[in-house]
DRENTORKOL-3810 file (N, C-alpha, C; in nm, 4 decimals):
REM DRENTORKOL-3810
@n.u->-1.1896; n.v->0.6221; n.w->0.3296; ca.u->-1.0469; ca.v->0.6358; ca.w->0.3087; c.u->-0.9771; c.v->0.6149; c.w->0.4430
@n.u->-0.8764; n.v->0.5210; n.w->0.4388; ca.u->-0.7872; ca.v->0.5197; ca.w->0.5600; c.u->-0.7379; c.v->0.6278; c.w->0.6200
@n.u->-0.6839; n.v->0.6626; n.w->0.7608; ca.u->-0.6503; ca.v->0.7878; ca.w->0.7902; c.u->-0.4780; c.v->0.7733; c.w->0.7372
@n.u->-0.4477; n.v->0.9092; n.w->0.7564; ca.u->-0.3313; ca.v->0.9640; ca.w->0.6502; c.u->-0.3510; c.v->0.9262; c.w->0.5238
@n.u->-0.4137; n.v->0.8856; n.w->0.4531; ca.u->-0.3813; ca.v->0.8926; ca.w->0.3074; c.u->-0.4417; c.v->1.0282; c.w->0.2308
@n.u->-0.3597; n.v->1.0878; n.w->0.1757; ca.u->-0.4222; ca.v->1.1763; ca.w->0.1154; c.u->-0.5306; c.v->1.1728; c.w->-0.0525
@n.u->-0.4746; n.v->1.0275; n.w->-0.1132; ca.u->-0.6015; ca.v->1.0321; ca.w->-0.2140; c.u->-0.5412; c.v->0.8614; c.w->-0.2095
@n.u->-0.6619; n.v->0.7913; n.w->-0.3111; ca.u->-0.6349; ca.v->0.6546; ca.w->-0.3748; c.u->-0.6627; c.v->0.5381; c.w->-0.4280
@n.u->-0.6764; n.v->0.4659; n.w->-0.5003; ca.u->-0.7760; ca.v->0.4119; ca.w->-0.5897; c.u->-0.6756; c.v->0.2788; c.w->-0.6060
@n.u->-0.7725; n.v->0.1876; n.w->-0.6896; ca.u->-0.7793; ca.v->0.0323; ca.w->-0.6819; c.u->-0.7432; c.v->0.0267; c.w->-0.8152
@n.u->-0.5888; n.v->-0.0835; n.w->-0.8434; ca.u->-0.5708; ca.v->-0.1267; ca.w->-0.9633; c.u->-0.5787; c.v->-0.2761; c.w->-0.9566
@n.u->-0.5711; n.v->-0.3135; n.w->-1.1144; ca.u->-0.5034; ca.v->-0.4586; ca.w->-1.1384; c.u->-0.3614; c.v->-0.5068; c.w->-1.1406
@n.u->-0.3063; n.v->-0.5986; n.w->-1.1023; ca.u->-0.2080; ca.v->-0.6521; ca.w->-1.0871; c.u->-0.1489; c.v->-0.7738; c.w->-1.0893
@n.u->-0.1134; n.v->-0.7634; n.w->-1.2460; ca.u->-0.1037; ca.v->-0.9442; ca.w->-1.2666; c.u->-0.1916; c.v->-1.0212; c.w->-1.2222
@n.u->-0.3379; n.v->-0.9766; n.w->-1.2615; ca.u->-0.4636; ca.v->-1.0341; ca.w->-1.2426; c.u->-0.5154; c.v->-1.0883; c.w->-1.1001
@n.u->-0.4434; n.v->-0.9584; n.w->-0.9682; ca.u->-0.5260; ca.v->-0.9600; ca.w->-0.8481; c.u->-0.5573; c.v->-0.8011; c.w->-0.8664
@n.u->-0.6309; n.v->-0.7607; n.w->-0.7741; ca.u->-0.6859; ca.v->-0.6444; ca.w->-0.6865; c.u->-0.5439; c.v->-0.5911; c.w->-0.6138
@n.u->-0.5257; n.v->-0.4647; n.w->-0.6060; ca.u->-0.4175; ca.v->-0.4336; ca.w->-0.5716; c.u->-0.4874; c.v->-0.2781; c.w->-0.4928
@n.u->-0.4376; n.v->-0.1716; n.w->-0.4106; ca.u->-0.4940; ca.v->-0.0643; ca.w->-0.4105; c.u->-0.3353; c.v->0.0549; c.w->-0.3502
@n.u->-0.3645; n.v->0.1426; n.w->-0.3988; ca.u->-0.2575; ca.v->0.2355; ca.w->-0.4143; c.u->-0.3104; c.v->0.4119; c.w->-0.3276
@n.u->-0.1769; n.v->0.4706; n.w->-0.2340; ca.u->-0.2244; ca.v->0.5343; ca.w->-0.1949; c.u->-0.1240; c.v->0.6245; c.w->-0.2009
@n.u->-0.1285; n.v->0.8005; n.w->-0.2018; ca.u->-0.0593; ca.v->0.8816; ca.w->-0.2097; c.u->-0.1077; c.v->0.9133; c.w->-0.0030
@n.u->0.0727; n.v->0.9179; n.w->0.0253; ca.u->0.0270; ca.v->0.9657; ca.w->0.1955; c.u->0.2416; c.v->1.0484; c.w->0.1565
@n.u->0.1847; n.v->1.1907; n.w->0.2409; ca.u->0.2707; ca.v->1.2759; ca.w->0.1638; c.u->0.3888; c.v->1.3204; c.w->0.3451
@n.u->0.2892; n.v->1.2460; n.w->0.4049; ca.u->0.4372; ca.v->1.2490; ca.w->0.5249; c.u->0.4839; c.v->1.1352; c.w->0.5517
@n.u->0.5855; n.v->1.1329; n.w->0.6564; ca.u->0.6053; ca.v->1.0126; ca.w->0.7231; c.u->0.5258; c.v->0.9604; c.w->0.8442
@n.u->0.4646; n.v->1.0745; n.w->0.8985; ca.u->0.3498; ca.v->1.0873; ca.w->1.0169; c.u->0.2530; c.v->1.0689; c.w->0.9800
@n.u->0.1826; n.v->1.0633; n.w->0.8174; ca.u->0.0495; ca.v->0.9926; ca.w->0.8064; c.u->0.0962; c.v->0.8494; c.w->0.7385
@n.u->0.2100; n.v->0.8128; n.w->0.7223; ca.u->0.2422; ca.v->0.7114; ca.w->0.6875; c.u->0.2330; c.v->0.6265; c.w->0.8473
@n.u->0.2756; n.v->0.6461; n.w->0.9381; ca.u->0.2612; ca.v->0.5730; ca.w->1.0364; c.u->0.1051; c.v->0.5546; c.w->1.0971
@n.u->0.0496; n.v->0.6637; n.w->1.1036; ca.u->-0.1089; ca.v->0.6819; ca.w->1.0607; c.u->-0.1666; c.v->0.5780; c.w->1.0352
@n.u->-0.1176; n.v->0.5638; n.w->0.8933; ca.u->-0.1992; ca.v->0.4761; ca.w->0.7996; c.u->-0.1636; c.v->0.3389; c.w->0.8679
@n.u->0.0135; n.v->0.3000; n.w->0.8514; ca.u->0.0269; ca.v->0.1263; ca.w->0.9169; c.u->-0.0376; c.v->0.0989; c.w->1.0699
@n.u->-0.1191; n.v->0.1930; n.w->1.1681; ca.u->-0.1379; ca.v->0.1431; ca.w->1.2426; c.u->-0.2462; c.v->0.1618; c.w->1.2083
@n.u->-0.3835; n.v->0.2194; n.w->1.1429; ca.u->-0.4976; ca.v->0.1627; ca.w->1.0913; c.u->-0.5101; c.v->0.0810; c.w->1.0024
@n.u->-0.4492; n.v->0.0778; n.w->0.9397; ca.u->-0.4423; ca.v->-0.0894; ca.w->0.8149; c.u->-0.4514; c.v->-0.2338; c.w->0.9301
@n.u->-0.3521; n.v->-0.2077; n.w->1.0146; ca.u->-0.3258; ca.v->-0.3411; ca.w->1.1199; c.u->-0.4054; c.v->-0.3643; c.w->1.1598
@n.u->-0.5224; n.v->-0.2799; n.w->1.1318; ca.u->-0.6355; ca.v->-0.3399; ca.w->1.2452; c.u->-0.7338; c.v->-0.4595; c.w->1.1680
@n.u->-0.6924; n.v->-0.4809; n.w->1.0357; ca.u->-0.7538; ca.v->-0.5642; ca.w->0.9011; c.u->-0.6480; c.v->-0.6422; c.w->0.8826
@n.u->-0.5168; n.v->-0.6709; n.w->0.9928; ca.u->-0.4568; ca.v->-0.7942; ca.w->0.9529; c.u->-0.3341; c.v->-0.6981; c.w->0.8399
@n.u->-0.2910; n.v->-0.6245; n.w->0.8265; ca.u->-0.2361; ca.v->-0.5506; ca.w->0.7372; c.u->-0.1297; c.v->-0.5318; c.w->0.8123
@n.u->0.0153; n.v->-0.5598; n.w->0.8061; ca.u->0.1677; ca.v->-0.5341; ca.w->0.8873; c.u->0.1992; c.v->-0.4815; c.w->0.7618
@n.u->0.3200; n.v->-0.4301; n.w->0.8144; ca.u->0.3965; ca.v->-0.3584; ca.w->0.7004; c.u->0.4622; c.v->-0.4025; c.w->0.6372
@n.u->0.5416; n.v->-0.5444; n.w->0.6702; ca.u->0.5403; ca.v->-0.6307; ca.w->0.5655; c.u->0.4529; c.v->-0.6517; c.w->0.4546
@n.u->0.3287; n.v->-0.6057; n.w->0.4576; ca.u->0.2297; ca.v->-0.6501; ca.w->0.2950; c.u->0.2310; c.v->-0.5089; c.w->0.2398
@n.u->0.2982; n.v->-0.3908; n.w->0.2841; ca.u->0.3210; ca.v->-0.2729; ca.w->0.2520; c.u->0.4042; c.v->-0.1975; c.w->0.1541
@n.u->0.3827; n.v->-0.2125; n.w->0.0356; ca.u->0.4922; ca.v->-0.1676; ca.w->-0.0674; c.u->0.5182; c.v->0.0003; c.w->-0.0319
@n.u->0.6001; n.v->0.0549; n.w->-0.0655; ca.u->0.5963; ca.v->0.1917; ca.w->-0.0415; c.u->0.7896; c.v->0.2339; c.w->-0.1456
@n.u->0.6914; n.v->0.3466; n.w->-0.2127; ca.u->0.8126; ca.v->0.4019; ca.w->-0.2991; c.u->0.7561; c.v->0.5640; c.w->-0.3070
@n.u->0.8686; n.v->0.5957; n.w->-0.2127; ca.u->0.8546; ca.v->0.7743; ca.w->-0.1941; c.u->0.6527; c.v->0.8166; c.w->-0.1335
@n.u->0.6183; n.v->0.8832; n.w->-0.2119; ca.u->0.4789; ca.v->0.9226; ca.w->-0.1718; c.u->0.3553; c.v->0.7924; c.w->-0.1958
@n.u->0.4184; n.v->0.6820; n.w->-0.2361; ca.u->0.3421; ca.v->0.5885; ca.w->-0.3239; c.u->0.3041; c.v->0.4985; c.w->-0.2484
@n.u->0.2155; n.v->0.4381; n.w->-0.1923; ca.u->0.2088; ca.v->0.2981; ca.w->-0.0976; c.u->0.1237; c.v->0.1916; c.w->-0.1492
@n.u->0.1727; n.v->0.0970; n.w->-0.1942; ca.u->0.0671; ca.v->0.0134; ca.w->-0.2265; c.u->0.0596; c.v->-0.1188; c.w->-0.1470
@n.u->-0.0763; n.v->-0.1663; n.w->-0.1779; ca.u->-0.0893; ca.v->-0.3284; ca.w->-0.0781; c.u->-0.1977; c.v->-0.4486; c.w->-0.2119
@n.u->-0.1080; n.v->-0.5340; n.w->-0.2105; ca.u->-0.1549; ca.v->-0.5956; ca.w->-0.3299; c.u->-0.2268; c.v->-0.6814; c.w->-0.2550
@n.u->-0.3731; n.v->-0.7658; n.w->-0.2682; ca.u->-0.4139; ca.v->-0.8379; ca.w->-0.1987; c.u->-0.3868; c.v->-1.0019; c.w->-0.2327
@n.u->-0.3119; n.v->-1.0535; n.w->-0.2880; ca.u->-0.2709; ca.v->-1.1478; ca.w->-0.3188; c.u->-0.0918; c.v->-1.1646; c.w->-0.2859
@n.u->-0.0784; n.v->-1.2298; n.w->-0.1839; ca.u->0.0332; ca.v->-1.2067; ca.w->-0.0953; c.u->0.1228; c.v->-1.2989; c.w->-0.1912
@n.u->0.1542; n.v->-1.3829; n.w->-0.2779; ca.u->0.2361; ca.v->-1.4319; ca.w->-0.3644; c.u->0.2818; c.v->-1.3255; c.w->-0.5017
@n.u->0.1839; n.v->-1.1751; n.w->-0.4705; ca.u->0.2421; ca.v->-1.1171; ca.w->-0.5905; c.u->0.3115; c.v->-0.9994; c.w->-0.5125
@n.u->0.3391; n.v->-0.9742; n.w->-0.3739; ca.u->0.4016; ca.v->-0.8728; ca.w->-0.2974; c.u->0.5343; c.v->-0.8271; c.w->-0.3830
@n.u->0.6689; n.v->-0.9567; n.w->-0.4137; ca.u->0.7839; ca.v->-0.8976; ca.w->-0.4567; c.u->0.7693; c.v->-0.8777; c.w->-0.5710
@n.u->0.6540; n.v->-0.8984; n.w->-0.6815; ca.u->0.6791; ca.v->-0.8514; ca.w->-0.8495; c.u->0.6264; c.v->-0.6866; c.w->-0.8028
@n.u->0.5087; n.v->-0.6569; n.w->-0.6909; ca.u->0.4306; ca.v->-0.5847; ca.w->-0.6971; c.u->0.5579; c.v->-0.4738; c.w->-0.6293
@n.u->0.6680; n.v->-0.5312; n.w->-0.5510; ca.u->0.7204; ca.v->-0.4341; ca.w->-0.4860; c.u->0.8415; c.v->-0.3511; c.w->-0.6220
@n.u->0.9033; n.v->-0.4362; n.w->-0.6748; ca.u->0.9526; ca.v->-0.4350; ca.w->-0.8011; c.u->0.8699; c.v->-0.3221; c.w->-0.8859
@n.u->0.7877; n.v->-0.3565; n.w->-0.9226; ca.u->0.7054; ca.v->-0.2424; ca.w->-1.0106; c.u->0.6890; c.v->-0.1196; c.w->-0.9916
@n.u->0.6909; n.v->-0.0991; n.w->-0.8342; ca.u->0.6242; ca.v->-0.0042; ca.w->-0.7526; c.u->0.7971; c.v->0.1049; c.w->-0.7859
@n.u->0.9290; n.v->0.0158; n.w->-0.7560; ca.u->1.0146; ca.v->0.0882; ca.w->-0.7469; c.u->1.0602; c.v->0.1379; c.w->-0.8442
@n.u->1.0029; n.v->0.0848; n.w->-0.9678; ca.u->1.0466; ca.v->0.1042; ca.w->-1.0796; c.u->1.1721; c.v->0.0874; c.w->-1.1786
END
């Protein structure tokens, strides 16, 4: 598990791999974007709605995926 995330698991998404994480501050949220970066991960590929963060691995589905995320 990445650091700051507190739990999180792997969905589908308009038929890519997508993975979703509950991180419940803003201090393990920063946590997390500077260990993700180290896999090529900016916060640009970073969806995030309230406690919710997701990173879809198919970078053409980021704005449906960000959309969904906000509900």
């Amino acid at each position: 598990m990445a650091p700051g995330v507190d739990e999180w698991g792997t969905c589908t998404f308009n038929g890519t791999k997508a993975q979703l994480y509950l991180i419940t501050s803003d201090a393990n949220y920063k946590t997390f974007v500077t260990a993700v970066g180290s896999y090529g991960i900016t916060e640009a590929h970073i969806v995030r709605a309230g406690n919710v963060v997701g990173v879809a691995n198919d970078g053409t589905q980021e704005a449906a995926f960000k959309a969904a995320l906000a509900g």
